[in-house]
C-alpha positions in Angstrom: 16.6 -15.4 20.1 13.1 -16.6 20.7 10.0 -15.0 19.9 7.3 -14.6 22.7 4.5 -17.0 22.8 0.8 -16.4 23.2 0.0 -16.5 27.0 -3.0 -18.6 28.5 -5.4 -15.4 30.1 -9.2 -15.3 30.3 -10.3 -11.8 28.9 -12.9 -9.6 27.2 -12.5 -10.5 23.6 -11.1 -7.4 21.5 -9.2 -6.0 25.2 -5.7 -6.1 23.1 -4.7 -4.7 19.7 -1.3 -5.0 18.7 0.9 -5.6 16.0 3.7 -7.8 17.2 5.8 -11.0 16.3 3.7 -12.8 19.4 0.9 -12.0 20.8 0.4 -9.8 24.0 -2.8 -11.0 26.8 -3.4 -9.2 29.9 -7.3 -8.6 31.9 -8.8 -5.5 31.7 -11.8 -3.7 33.4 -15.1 -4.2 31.5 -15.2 -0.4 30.5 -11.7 -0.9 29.0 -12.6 -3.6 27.0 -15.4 -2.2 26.3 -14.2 1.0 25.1 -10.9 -1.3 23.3 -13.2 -4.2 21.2 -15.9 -1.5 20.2 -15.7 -0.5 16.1 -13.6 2.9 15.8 -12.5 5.2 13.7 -8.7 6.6 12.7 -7.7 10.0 13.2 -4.4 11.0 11.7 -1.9 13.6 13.3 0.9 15.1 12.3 3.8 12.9 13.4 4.9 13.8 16.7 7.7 12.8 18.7 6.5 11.3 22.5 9.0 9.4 23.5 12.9 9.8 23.4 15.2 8.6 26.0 18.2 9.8 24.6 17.1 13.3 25.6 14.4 13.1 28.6 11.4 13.2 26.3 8.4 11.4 27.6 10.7 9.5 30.2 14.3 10.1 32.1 17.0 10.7 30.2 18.7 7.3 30.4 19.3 4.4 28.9 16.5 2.1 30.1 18.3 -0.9 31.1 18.2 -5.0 30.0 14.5 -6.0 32.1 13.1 -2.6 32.9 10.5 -1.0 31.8 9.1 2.8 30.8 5.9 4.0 31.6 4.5 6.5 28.7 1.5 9.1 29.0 0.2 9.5 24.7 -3.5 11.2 25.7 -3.0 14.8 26.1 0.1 14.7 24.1 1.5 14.9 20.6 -2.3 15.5 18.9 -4.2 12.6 20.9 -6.9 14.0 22.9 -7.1 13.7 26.7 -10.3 11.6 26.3 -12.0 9.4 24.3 -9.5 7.6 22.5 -9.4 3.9 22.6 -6.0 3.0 20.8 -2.9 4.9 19.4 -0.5 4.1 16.5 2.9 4.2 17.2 6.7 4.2 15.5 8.7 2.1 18.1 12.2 2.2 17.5 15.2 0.5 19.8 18.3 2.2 19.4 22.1 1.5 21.4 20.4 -1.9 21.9 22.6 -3.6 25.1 22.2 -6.7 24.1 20.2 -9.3 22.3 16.3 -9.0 23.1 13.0 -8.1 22.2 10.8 -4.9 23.2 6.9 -5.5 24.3 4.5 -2.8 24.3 1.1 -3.0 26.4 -1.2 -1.5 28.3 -0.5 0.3 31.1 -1.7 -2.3 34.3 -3.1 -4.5 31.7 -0.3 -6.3 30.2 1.3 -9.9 30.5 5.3 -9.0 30.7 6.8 -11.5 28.1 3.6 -12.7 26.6 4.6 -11.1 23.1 6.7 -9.0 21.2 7.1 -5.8 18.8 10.5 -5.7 17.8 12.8 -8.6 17.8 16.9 -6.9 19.2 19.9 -9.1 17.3 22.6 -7.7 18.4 24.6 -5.1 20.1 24.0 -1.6 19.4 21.1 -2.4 16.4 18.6 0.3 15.2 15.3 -0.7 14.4 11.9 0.1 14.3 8.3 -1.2 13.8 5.0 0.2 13.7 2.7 -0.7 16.8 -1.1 0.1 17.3 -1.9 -0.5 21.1 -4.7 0.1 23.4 -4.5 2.5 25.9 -4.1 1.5 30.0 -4.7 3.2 33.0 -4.4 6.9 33.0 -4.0 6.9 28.9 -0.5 5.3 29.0 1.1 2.4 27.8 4.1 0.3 28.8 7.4 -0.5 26.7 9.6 -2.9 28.6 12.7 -4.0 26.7 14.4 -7.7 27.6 17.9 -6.9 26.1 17.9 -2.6 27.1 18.7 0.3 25.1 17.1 4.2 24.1 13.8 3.8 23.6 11.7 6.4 21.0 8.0 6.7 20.2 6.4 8.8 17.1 2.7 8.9 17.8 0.8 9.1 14.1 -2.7 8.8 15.1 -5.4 7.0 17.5 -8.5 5.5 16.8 -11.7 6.7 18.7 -15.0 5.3 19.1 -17.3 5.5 16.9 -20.8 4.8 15.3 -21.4 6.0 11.4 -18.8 8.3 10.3 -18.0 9.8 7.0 -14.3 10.2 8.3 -11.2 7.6 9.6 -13.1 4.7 7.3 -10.3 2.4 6.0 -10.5 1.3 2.9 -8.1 -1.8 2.0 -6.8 -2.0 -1.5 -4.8 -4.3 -3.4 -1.1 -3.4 -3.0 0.3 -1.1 -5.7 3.8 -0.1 -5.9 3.6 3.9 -6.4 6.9 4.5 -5.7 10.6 2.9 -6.2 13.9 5.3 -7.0 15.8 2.7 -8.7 13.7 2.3 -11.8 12.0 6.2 -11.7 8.4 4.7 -10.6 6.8 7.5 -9.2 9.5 9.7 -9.0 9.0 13.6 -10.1 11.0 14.6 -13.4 13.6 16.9 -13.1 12.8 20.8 -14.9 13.6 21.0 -17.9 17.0 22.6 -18.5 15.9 23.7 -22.4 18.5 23.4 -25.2 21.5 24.6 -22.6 24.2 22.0 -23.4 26.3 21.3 -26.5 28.9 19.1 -26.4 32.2 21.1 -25.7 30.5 21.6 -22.2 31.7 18.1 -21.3 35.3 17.1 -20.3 34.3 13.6 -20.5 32.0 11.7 -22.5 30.7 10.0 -19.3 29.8 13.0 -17.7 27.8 14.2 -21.5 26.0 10.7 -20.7 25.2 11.5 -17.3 23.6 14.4 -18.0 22.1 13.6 -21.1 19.9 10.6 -19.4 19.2 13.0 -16.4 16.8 14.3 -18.6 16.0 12.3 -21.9 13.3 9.9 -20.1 11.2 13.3 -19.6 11.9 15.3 -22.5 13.5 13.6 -25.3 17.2 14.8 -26.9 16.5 18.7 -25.2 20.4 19.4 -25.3 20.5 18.3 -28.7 23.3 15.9 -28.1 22.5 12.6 -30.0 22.9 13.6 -33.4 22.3 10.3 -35.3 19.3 9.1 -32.8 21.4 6.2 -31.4 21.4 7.7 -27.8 25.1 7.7 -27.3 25.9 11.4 -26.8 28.5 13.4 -28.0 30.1 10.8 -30.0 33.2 12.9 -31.1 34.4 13.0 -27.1 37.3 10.5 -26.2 36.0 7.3 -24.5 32.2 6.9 -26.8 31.6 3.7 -26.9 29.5 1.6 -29.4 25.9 1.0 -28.1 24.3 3.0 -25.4 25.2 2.8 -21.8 21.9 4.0 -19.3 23.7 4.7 -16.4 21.9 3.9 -12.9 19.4 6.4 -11.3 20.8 8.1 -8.7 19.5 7.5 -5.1 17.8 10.6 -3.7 20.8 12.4 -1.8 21.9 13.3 2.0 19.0 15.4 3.7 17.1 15.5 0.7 12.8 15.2 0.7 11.0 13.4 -2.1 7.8 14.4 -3.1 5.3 11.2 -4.1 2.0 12.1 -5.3 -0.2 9.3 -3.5 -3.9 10.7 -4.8 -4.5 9.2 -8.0 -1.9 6.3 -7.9 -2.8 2.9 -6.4 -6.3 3.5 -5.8 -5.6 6.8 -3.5 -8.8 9.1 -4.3 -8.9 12.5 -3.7 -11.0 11.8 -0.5 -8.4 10.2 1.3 -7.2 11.8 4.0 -4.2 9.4 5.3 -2.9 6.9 3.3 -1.3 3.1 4.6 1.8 2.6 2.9 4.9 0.7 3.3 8.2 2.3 2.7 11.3 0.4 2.2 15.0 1.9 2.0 18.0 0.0 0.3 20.9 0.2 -1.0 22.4 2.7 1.7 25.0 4.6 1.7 25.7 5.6 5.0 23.4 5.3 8.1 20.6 7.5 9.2 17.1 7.2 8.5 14.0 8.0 6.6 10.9 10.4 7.9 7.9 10.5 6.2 5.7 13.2 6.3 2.5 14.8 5.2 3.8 17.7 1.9 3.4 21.4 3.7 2.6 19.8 7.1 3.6 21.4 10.1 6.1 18.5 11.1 9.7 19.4 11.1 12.2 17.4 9.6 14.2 15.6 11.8 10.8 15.5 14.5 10.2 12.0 13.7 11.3 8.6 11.8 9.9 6.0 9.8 12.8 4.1 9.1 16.5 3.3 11.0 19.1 2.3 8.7 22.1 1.1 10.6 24.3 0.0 8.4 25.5 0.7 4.8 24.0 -1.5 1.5 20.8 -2.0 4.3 17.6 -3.1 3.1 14.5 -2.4 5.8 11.0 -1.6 5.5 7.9 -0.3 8.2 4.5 0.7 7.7 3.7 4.2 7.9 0.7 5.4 8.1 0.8 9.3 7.1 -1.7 12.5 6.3 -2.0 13.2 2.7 -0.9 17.1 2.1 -3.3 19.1 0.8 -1.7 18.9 -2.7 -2.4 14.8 -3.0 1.2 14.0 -1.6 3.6 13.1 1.2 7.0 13.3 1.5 9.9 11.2 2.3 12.8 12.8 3.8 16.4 10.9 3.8 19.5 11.6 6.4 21.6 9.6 4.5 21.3 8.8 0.5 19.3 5.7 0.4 17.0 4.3 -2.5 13.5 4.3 -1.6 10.7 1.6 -2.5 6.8 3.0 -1.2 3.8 0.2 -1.7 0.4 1.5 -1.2 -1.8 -0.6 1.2 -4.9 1.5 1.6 -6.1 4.7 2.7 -8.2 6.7 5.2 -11.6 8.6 4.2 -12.1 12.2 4.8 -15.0 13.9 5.8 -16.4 14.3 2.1 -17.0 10.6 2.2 -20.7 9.3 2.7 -21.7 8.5 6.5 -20.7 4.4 6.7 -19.9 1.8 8.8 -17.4 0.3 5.8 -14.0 0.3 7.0 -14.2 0.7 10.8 -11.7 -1.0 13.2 -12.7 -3.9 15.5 -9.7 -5.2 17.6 -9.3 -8.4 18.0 -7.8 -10.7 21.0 -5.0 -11.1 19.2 -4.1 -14.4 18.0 -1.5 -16.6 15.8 -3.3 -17.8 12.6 0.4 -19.1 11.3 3.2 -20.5 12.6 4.8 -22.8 10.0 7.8 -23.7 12.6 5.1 -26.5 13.6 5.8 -28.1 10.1 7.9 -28.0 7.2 9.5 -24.6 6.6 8.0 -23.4 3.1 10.1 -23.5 0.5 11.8 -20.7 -2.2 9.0 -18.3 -3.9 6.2 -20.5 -1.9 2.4 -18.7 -1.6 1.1 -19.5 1.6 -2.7 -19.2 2.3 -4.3 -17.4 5.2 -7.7 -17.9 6.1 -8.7 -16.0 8.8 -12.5 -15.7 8.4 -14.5 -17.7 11.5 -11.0 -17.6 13.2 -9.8 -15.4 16.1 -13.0 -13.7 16.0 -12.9 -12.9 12.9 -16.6 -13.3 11.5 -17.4 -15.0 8.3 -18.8 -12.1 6.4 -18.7 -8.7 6.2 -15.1 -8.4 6.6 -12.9 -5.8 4.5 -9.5 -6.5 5.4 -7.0 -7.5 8.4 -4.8 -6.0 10.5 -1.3 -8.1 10.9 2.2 -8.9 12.0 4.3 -10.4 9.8 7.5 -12.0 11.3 10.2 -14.1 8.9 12.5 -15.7 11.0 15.7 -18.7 9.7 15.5 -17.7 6.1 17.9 -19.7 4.1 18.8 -16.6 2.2 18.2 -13.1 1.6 14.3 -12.4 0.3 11.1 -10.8 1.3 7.8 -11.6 2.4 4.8 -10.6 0.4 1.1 -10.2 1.7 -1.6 -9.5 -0.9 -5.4 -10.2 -1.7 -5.6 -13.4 -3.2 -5.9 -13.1 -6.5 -5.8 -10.1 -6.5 -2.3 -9.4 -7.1 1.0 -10.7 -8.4 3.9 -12.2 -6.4 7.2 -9.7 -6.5 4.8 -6.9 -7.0 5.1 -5.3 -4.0 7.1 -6.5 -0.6 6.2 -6.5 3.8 9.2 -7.9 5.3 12.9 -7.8 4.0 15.3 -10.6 4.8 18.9 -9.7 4.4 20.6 -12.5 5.4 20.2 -16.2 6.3 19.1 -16.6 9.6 17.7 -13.6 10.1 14.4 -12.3 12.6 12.4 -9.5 11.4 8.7 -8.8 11.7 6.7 -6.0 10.0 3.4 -4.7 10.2 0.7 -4.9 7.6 -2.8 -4.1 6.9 -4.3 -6.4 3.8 -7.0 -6.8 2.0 -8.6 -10.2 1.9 -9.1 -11.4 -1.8 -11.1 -14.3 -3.6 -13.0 -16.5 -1.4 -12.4 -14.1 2.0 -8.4 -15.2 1.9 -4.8 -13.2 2.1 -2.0 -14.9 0.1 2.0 -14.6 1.8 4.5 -15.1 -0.9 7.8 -16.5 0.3 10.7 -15.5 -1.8 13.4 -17.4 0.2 12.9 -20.5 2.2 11.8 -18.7 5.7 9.5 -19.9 8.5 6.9 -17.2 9.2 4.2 -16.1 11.4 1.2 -14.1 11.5 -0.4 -12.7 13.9 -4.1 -10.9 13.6 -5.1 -7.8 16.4 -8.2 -6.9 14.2 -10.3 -6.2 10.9 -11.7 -3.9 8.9 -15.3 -3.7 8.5 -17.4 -3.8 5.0 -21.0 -4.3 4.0 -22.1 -7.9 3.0 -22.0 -7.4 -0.4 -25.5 -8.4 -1.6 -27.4 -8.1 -4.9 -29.7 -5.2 -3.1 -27.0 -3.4 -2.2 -25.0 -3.4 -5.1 -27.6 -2.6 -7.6 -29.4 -0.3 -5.2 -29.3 3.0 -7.4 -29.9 1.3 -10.6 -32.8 2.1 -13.1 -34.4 -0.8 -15.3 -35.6 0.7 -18.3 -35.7 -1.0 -22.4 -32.3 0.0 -24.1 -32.9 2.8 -26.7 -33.0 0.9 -29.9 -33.3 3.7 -32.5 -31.2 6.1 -31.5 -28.1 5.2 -34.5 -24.5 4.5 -32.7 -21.2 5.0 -34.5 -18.0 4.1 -33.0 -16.5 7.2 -34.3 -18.8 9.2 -32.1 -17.1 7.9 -29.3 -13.3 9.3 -29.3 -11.1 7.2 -27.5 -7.3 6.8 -26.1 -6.9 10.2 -26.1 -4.2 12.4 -23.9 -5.8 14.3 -21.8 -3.2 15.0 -19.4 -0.8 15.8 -22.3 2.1 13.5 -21.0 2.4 11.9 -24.2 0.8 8.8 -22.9 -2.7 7.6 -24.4 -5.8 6.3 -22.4 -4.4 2.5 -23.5 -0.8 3.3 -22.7 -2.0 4.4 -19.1 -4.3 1.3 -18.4 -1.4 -1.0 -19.6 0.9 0.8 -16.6 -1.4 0.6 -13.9 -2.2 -3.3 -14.6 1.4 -4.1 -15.0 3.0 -5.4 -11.9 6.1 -5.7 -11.5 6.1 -1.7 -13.4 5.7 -2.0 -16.9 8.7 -1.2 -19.4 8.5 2.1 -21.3 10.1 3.5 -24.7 12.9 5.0 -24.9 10.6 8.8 -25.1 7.8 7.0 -21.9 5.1 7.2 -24.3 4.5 3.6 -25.0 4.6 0.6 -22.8 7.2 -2.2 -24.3 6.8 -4.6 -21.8 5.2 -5.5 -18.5 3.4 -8.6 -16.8 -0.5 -8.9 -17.0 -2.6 -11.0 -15.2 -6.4 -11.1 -17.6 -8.7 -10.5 -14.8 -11.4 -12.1 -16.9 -9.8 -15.4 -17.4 -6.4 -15.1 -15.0 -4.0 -15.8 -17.5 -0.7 -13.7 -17.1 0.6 -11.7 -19.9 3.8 -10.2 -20.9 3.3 -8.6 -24.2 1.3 -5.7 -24.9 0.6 -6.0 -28.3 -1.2 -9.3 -26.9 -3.8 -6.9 -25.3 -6.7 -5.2 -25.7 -8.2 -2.5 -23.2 -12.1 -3.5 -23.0 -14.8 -1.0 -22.2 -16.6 -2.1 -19.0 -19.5 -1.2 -20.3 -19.3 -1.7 -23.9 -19.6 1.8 -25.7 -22.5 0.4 -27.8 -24.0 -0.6 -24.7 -23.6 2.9 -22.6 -25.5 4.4 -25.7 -28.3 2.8 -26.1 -28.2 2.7 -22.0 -28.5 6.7 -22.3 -25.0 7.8 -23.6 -27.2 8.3 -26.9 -28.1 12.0 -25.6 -24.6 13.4 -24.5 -22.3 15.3 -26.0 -19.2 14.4 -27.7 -16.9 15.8 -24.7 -19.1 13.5 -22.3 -18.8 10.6 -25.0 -14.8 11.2 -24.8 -14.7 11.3 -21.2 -16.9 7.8 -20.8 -14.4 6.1 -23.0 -11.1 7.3 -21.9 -12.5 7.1 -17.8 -9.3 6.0 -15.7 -11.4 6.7 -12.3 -14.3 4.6 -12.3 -13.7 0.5 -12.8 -14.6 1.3 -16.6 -11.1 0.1 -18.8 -9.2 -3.7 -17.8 -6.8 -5.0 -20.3 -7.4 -8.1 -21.4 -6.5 -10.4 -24.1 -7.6 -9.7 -27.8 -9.5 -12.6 -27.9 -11.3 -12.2 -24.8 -12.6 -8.8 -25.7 -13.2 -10.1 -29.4 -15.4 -12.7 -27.7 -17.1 -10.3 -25.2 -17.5 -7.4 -28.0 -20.7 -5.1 -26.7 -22.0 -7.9 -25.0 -24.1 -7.4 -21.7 -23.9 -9.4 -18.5 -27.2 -11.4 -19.5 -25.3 -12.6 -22.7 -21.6 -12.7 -21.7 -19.7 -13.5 -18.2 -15.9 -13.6 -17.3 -14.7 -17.1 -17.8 -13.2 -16.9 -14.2 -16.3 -17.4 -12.2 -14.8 -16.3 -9.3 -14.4 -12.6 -11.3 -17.8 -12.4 -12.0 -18.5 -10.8 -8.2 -15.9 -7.7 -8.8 -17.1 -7.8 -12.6 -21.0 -7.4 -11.6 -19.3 -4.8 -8.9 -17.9 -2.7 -11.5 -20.7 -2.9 -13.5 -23.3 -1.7 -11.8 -20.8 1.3 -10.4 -20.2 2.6 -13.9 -24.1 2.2 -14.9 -24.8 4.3 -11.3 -22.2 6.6 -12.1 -23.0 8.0 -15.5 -27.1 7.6 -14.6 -26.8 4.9 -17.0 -30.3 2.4 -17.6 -29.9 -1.3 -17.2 -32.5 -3.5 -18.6 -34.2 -6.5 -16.6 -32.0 -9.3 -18.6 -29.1 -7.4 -17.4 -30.1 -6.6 -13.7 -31.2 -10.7 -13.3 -28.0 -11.8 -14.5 -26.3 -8.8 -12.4 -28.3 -10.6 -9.3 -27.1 -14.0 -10.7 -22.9 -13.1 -10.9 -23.2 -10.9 -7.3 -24.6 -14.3 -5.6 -21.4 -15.0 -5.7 -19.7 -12.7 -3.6 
């Protein structure tokens, strides 16, 4: 099956955004374009249902046959105002597919049939969905036309609108964070506790003692009282114990059953987010359905929408969803059909507690292919590919936050995923886009990334594949500069008298209670893949580290030390001299401003309570994020910075 091609048009620049495998052209009338290539902001709705052939919604109940095409009103409808919107996000899905094809969605009257592509059909009868943002046409509808035929469905999850300086619909890209995966217990809510209810003459089986005794032991230790000697093998005296432990897998969350992930707080989420971008994945079925996801105590029914299609049992697929944060911090991810689930956080939204900014606002692109490695060689087994895209496709040089994309693998030599990521910014395996589970295999995805060191986006190829990518638009951001960055800051002389002891300074503390100390907590967050845990979660046993001070990775944590930012001697004599020891505890233990990085002993050894003007990160091209953090921490605790420090501040930003 081929993949549509970009189209030879003459247009306004910005008149299409889209998310697809090709890339869709068409001409539009000057207001359209106007009102489609201006910056915007997202507002996020409560997942709606628009479009359902299978029962008449939004179109004639019928199956919309192999070259035809349905005609879809979204203003007015399912949250999107009747005016003033300039683009709408959209769940596509093809289901009962008729044959081999691909579905294209445009425009209303401004659309090139053929010219691109959103989902890519395999074979007869396939499920599948993607996630599509497109301008609006004529009348506030846009076209789906499907090559190969089949039911068509539409969940509308919010539009952008124009804008000027907003506090609200601001995207913020982040570094991908994996905040959620079922097979390992990442993210996943602990079970109550069921107290000291079980002895071992409840059990008919020693399996079933073991079953139930590591339900629970992760969260709260031996509670049944079962392990006698400490070796965790349960119930010992029941027929069939055997000799060394035996962890049984985690269970996959059940038939029509709703996980709760906590989003706020994890990944980067902060409490004024008000939608998050994430991308779900579901494996390791066990029977066809699908999986919604869904804003905690939203007004959306289960069943109302879908995220994800899973056709076929042991199936691995993935989509971007971009969904409202409950009011709580969290969403929810309901599952027809038992299914482990796999959630990477991408970014997030702003609410309207956010300071009035034009950060993070949407410019839509013309879109346009910025790789298509079928040209050349296809890229080899756990290959990192490079993507550029600044002073391309539109794309200026500067001020540029992050990108809006289509991924698309296509002849993979194997099963294997495709990972997008700030460069240098994250690790590859530590999150995933695009799923591949077979040779030979088609399958695009959408994703929104942040650009990393030196304005690029890295795609990590985990099986030989050829892939594509497509950019629609960007994210906006402030040129970073040394005036804005240290705007805020005071330059005053350090306090030099004023006697500093360590011990005045309490740190890895608990203060959440969870058994997990300040250092513990860093040591999980940086980790990626997830870090290994003791047996009783307190302490971290393993993980992978990359030293953002010198960009060496790590494995062991005993090879680590979490460094203070802002050195504690230096916070005091910056100010932290006149605060009390509760304020001193919460500076040194501060998991929400950039204040704690692990890095290796001997980095920290070397950087002790060193300022900027004395000491830099080794990794030059750090010292723009480090001089970042810096100056946020100083700003955020009203902290002094002397003239040394701001000049060599100054200095490290020129680098940005």
């Amino acid at each position: 099956m081929g993949l549509a091609r970009l189209g030879r048009f003459t247009a306004a620049p910005g008149v299409f955004l889209l998310l697809v495998a090709g890339s869709l052209v068409g001409v539009a009338t000057p207001s359209q374009a106007a009102a489609i290539g201006s910056a915007s902001r997202y507002v996020a709705v409560a997942p709606a249902r628009v479009l359902d052939t299978r029962t008449g919604l939004g179109a004639p109940k019928a199956v919309v046959g192999p070259g035809r095409s349905v005609t879809l009103q979204v203003t007015g409808r399912g949250g999107v105002p009747a005016a003033g919107v300039s683009a709408v996000v959209l769940n596509v899905t093809i289901t009962a597919a008729i044959k081999p094809g691909y579905v294209q969605v445009y425009p209303t009257d401004l659309g090139v049939v053929g010219a691109s592509s959103n989902l890519n059909v395999e074979r007869v009868g396939q499920t599948i969905p993607n996630l599509v943002t497109v301008p609006l046409g004529n009348g506030g509808r846009v076209t789906l036309y499907t090559q190969g035929g089949g039911h068509l469905l539409a969940d509308v999850f919010g539009y952008y609108a124009q804008s000027g300086p907003t506090a609200t619909g601001r995207y913020t890209s982040l570094a991908p964070a994996r905040v959620l995966d079922t097979r390992n217990g990442t993210g996943v809510t602990p079970p109550a506790s069921p107290g000291d209810t079980k002895n071992c003459g409840d059990f008919a089986t020693w399996s079933g003692a073991n079953t139930w005794f590591w339900a629970y032991y992760p969260y709260y230790g031996d509670i049944g009282r079962l392990d006698g000697n400490n070796d965790l093998i349960p119930c010992e005296s029941l027929s069939g114990a055997p000799i060394s432990p035996q962890r049984p897998p985690r269970p996959k969350p059940a038939a029509r059953s709703t996980t709760t992930l906590q989003v706020v707080g994890r990944g980067g989420v902060p409490a004024s987010a008000s939608a998050v971008a994430i991308n779900v994945t579901a494996t390791q079925a066990t029977t066809r359905g699908y999986v919604q996801v869904l804003p905690t105590a939203g007004s959306t029914a289960i069943g109302a929408s879908s995220n994800l299609n899973l056709d076929a049992v042991g199936q691995t697929i993935a989509n971007l969803v971009i969904v409202p944060i409950g009011v709580d911090g969290s969403i929810r991810l309901y599952t027809s059909g038992g299914t482990h689930l796999i959630a990477d956080v991408a970014g997030y939204y702003t609410d309207a507690t956010t300071s009035v900014s034009t950060d993070g606002m949407f410019v839509a692109l013309q879109p346009a292919r910025l790789l298509d490695t079928r040209t050349g060689t296809k890229p080899a087994s756990k290959a990192s590919i490079t993507l550029a895209p600044l002073n391309r496709a539109g794309v200026p040089s500067t001020g540029v936050a992050g990108i809006v994309l289509n991924l698309t693998a296509t002849q993979s030599t194997a099963a294997g995923y495709l990972q997008v990521f700030p460069t240098g910014q994250a690790t590859a395996g530590s999150s995933s886009n695009v799923n591949m589970e077979r040779a030979n295999q088609t399958i695009p995805n959408a994703a929104l990334t942040k650009l990393g060191n030196g304005g690029t986006a890295t795609i990590y190829v985990s099986a030989s594949s050829h892939v594509l990518a497509d950019i629609s638009g960007y994210f906006t951001a402030t040129t970073t500069s040394g005036t804005t960055v240290l705007s805020g800051l005071t330059v005053a002389p350090q306090n030099t008298t004023a006697v500093y002891n360590r011990d005045d300074w309490p740190h890895w503390s608990d203060a959440d209670a969870d058994c997990q100390n300040t250092r513990t907590e860093v040591l999980i967050r940086s980790s990626s893949p997830a870090a290994t845990l003791s047996a009783d979660t307190c302490t971290v046993t393993a993980g992978s580290w990359t030293d953002p001070y010198t960009g060496q990775p790590w494995t062991l944590p005993s090879d680590l030390q979490i460094d203070h930012v802002i050195p504690l001697h230096n916070a005091h004599m910056s100010g932290g001299w006149a605060w009390t020891t509760t304020q001193k505890t919460a500076f040194a233990n501060d998991l929400n401003n950039p204040e704690l990085e692990a890095t290796a002993g001997s980095v920290n050894n070397a950087k002790s309570d060193s300022g900027p003007e004395t000491w830099k990160p080794p990794l030059t091209s750090n010292w723009c994020q480090y001089a970042t953090n810096w100056a946020t921490v100083k700003k955020a605790y009203a902290l002094t910075v002397t003239q040394d420090e701001y000049n060599a501040l100054a200095q490290m930003l020129s680098t940005c």
